[in-house]
C-alpha positions, 0 to 999 in steps of 0.5 A: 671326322680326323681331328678326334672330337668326340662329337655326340650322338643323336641321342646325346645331342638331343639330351643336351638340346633339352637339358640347355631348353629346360634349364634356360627357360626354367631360370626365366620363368623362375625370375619372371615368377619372383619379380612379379610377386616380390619384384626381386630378380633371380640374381638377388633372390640368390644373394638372398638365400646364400647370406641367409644361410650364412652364419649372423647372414653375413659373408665376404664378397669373394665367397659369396661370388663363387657361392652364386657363381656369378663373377665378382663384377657382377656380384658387386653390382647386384649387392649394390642394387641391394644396398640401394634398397636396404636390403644388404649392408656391405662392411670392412672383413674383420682382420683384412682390411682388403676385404668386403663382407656382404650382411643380409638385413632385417629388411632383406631377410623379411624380403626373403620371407616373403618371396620364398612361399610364392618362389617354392610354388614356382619350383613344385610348379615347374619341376616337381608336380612334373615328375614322380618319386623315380624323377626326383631320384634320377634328378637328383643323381645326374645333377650330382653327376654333372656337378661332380665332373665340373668339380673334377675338371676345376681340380684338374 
């Protein structure tokens, strides 16, 4: 063609089908898994471990939505579901009252707790039991890759 796309080859084109395959069907099986043993969608389990890596579980909205890459209205609404459930506490930004900082409770991270054993076991299931130490390392490396160039095209 003349429009000087750079369309992919069948090789590349078969790739892509199967990394968006596996990746879509990965996060609902990954969200089935943790709802039925902890009744927490993906969503929040994300919100989860992003405040308990958080020093004092803690962090404001906007650097927790570009954390989980879920956009702001979204996030709002997902901590508001926490909330409802004591899970998360929302509190005024020390030092700029426009802000919001979301703080994992007790409750949430002793949810967390218990969700996290099955959700690994999820994990190892899906992805790890399915490759060998080679896999982990190409994994591991085209991720990387993939992430870097989004990174590069953000700062572009």
């Amino acid at each position: 063609m003349a429009d000087g796309t750079r369309w992919l080859t069948p090789e590349e084109l078969g790739a892509w089908r199967s990394l968006l395959d596996a990746t879509q069907l990965l996060l609902d099986r990954l969200g089935d898994d943790l709802e039925a043993d902890a009744g927490l969608s993906h969503a929040d389990y994300e919100v989860f471990v992003r405040l308990s890596d958080a020093e004092g579980h803690r962090m404001r909205m906007s650097e927790l939505s570009d954390r989980t890459s879920f956009s702001r209205s979204r996030l709002s609404h997902a901590v508001r579901r926490l909330e409802a459930r004591g899970f998360v506490s929302r509190e005024p930004c020390p030092g700029d009252r426009r802000g919001t900082v979301a703080r994992l409770t007790d409750a949430g991270y002793a949810q967390l707790v218990a969700a996290a054993p099955g959700h690994v076991a999820s994990v190892r299931r899906y992805v790890f039991d399915a490759l060998d130490q080679g896999d982990v390392a190409d994994l591991q490396r085209i991720a990387s890759a993939i992430l870097d160039a989004i990174a590069a095209a953000d700062d572009a």
